[in-house]
C-alpha positions in Angstrom: 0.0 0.0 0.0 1.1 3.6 -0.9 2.2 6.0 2.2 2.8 9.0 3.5 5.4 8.4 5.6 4.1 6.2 8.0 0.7 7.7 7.2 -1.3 5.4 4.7 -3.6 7.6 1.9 -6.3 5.3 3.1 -5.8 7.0 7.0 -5.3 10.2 5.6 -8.4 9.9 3.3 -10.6 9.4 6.8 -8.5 12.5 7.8 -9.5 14.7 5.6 -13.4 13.8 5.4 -13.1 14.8 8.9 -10.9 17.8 8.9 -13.7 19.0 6.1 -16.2 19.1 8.9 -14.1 20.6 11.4 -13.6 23.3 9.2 -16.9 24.3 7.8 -18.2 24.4 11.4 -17.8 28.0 12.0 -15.9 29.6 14.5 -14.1 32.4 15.8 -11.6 31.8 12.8 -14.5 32.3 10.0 -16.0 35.2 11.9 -13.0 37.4 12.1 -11.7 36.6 8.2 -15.7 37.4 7.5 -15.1 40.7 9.9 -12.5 42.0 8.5 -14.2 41.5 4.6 -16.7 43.7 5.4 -14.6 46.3 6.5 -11.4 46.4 4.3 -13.0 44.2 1.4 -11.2 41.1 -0.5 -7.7 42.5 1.0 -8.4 42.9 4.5 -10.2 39.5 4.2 -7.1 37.5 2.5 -5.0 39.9 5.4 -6.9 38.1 8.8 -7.3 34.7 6.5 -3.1 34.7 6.1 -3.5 35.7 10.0 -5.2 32.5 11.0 -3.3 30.3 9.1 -0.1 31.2 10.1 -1.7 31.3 14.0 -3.0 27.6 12.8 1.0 26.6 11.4 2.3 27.5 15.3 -0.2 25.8 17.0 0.4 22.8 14.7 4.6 22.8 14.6 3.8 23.3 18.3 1.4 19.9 18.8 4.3 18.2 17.0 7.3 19.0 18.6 5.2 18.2 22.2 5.1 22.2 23.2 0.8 21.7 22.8 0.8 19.1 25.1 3.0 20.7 28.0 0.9 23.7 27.4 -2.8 21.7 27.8 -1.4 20.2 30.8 0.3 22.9 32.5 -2.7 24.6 34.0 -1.5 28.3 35.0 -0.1 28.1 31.2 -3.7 26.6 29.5 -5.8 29.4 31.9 -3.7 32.2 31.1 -3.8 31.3 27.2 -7.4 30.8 27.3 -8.7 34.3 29.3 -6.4 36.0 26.6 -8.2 34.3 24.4 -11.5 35.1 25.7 -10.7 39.2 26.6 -9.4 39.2 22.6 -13.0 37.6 21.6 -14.8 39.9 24.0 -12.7 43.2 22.4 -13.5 42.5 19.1 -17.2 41.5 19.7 -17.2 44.9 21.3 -15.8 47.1 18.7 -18.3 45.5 16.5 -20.9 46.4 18.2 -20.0 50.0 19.1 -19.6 50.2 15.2 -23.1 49.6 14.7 -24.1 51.7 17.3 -22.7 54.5 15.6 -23.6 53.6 12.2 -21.1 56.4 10.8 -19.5 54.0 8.6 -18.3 56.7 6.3 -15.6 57.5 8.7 -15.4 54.2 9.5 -14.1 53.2 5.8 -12.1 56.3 6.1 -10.6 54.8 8.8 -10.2 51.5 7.8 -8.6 52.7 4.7 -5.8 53.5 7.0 -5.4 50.1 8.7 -2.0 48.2 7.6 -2.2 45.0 5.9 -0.3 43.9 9.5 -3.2 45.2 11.5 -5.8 42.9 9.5 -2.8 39.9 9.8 -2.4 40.4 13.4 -6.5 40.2 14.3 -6.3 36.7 12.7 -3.0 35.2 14.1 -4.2 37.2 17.8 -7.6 35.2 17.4 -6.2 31.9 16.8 -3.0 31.8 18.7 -5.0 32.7 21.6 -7.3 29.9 21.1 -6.3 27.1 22.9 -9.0 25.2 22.1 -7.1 24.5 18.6 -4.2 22.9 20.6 -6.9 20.5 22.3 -8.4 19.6 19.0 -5.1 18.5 17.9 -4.2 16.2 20.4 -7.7 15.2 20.6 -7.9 14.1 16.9 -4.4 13.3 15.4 -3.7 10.5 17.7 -6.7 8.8 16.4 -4.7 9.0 12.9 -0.9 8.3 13.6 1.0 5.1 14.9 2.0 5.8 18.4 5.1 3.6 17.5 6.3 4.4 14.0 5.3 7.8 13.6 7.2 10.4 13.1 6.9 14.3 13.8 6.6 14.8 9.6 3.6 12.4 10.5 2.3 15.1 12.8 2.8 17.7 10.7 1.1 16.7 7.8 -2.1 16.2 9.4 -1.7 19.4 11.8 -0.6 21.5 8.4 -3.8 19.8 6.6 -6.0 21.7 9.1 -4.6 25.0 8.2 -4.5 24.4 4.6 -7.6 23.6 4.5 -9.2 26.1 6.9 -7.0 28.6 4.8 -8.9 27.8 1.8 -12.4 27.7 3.0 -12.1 31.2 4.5 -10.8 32.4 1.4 -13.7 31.2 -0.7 -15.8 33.2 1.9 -13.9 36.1 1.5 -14.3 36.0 -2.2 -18.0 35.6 -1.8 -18.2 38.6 0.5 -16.3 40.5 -1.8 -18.5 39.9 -4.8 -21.6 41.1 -2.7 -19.8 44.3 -1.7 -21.9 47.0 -3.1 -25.1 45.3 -1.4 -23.1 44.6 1.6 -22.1 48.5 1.7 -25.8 49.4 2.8 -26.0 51.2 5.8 -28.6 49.4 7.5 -26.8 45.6 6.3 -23.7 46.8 7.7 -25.0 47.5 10.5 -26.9 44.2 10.8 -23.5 42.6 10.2 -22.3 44.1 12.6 -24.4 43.5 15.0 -24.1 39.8 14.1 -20.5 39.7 14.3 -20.1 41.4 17.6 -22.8 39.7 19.5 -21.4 36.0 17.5 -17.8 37.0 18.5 -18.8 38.0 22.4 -20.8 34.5 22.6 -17.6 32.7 21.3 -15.8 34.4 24.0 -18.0 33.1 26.6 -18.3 29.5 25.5 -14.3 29.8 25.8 -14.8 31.3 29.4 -17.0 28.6 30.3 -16.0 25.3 28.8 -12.4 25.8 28.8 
C-alpha cells in the first residue's frame, strides 16, 4: 500500500473527510476573516485569513514538537492562554458592536482605509494563537490518525498542516464571496446588521471559551 510516511492515503483519506467538517463548522476563525471582509474588502479578508493560518502553522509545529501538550497540561499556562483568548474575543465583539451603534461607517471606511495590511494579519493570528481550544483539537484528533510507535513528527505535521490548509482555503472562498456582494453589503442598515451579528457571535464565542475551557 502507498504511504505518507508512515501515514497510509487510506488513513489520511478518513483524515481529511473529517478535517472538512471541522472546518466548515464555524468559528471564531471564520467570523474574524468574515469581519474583516466587510470592513477592508477582499484585501483585509485575505489579510486576517493569512493571519489564522499562520496562527493555525504554530499551534500545529507546536502539537508536534510536544510544546501543545505541556501547554494543555500545564494549567496556569492553559488558563492564562485561554482568558487572553476570551478578553481578545470579547474586544473585538465589542468594537463590533460599538460600530453599529454609531452607524457612521463613512468615517469608519475612512478609517479602515488607514489600517495596515499587518493590523488585518495580526486580528487573525491574535484570534487563533489565543485559542487554545485549537491545541486540544489537535491532540484530541491526530492521535486517532498516527501510529504511536512508528510515527514520526513529519507524520504530525502533515495532518496538523492539513487543518490550516484547508481552513485557509475555505475562509478564502468566503472572502471571495463577501467581496462579490460588496456593493449590497455596503448598505447602511446591512452593515449595520453585520455588525451587530459579528459582535454579538464574537462575544458568545468568547464566553463559551470562558465557560467550557
Amino acid at each position: 500500500m502507498i504511504t505518507l510516511s508512515c501515514v497510509t492515503w487510506s488513513t489520511y483519506g478518513s483524515y481529511l473527510v473529517l478535517v472538512i467538517f471541522v472546518v466548515l463548522a464555524p468559528g471564531p476563525d471564520t467570523v474574524v476573516a468574515l469581519k474583516n471582509s466587510f470592513a477592508g474588502g477582499f484585501r483585509g479578508g485575505l489579510a486576517a485569513t493569512l493571519g489564522i493560518a499562520t496562527g493555525n502553522f504554530a499551534q500545529g509545529t507546536a502539537v508536534a514538537f510536544g510544546i501543545g501538550a505541556l501547554i494543555v497540561e500545564s494549567q496556569p499556562v492553559f488558563h492564562t492562554l485561554r482568558w487572553l483568548g476570551v478578553a481578545y474575543l470579547c474586544y473585538l465583539g465589542v468594537q463590533a458592536l460599538r460600530s453599529a451603534r454609531k452607524g457612521d461607517y463613512a468615517t469608519v471606511d475612512a478609517t479602515g482605509a488607514q489600517h495596515t495590511w499587518f493590523r488585518r494579519f495580526r486580528e487573525g493570528f491574535l484570534t487563533n494563537v489565543t485559542n487554545p481550544k485549537v491545541l486540544a483539537l489537535y491532540l484530541s484528533v491526530l492521535p486517532q490518525f498516527i501510529d504511536p510507535v512508528h510515527s514520526t513528527t513529519e507524520d504530525t505535521l502533515l495532518l496538523a498542516y492539513t487543518v490550516a490548509v484547508l481552513g485557509a482555503l475555505w475562509q478564502l472562498l468566503l472572502v471571495a464571496f463577501v467581496h462579490t456582494v460588496r456593493t449590497w453589503l455596503q448598505r447602511r442598515s446591512v452593515r449595520r446588521g453585520l455588525d451587530v451579528a459579528t459582535g454579538a457571535t464574537l462575544l458568545g464565542f468568547g464566553a463559551v471559551l470562558a465557560v467550557e475551557g
